[in-house]
N, C-alpha and C positions, 0 to 999 in steps of 0.2 A: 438813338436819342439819349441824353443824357438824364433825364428824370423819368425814373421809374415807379411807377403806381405799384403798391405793395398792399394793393386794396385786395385782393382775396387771402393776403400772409392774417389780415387782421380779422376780416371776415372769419375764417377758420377759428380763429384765436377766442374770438364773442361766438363760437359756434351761430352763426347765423347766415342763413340762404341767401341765395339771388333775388328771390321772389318778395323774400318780409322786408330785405334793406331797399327793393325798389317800393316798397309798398310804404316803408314810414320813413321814408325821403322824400315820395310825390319824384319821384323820375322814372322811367320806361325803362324794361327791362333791358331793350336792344341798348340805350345810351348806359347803362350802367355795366353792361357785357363790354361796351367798347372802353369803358374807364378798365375795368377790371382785367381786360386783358391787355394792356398797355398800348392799344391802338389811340386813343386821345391824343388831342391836337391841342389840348385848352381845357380847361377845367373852369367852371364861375364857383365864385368864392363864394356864393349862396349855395351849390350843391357841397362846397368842400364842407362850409359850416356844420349843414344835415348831416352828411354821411359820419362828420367827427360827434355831433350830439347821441345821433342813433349806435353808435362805435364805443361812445364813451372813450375818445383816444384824441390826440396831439396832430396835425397838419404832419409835422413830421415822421409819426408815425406813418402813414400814408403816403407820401411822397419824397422820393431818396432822390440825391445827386449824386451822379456815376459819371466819372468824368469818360467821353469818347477814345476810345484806343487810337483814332484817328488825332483827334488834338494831341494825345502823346507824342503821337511820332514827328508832329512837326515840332511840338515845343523841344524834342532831344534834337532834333535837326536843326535850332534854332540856337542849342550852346552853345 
């Protein structure tokens, strides 16, 4: 996948748990284990807002483009 959750790099960083960011976000722990450990399929921009208010942090901070090692090889394949 090309965008990768960098949500437990910031967690660490605000020293804050799984349990208090599911707690003052209002989302379940299972769905914030599946963000956090880069399983998600989709994110809603109501949970990105929470998680960046409670974070105190940037969209960006949380969520990185990594481009596919697979698109590489075809775009070298493609000059």
């Amino acid at each position: 996948m090309s965008i990768v959750i960098n949500l437990d790099v910031m967690m660490a960083k605000k020293k804050i748990g799984l349990t208090e960011l599911a707690k003052e976000v209002d989302i379940t722990m299972a769905n914030l284990s599946i963000l956090k450990n880069n399983k998600a399929r989709a994110v809603r921009f109501t949970t990105l807002n929470a998680i960046c208010r409670v974070l105190d942090c940037q969209p960006g901070d949380i969520l990185e483009y990594v481009p596919d090692e697979e698109g590489i090889k075809i775009s070298e394949e493609g000059i």
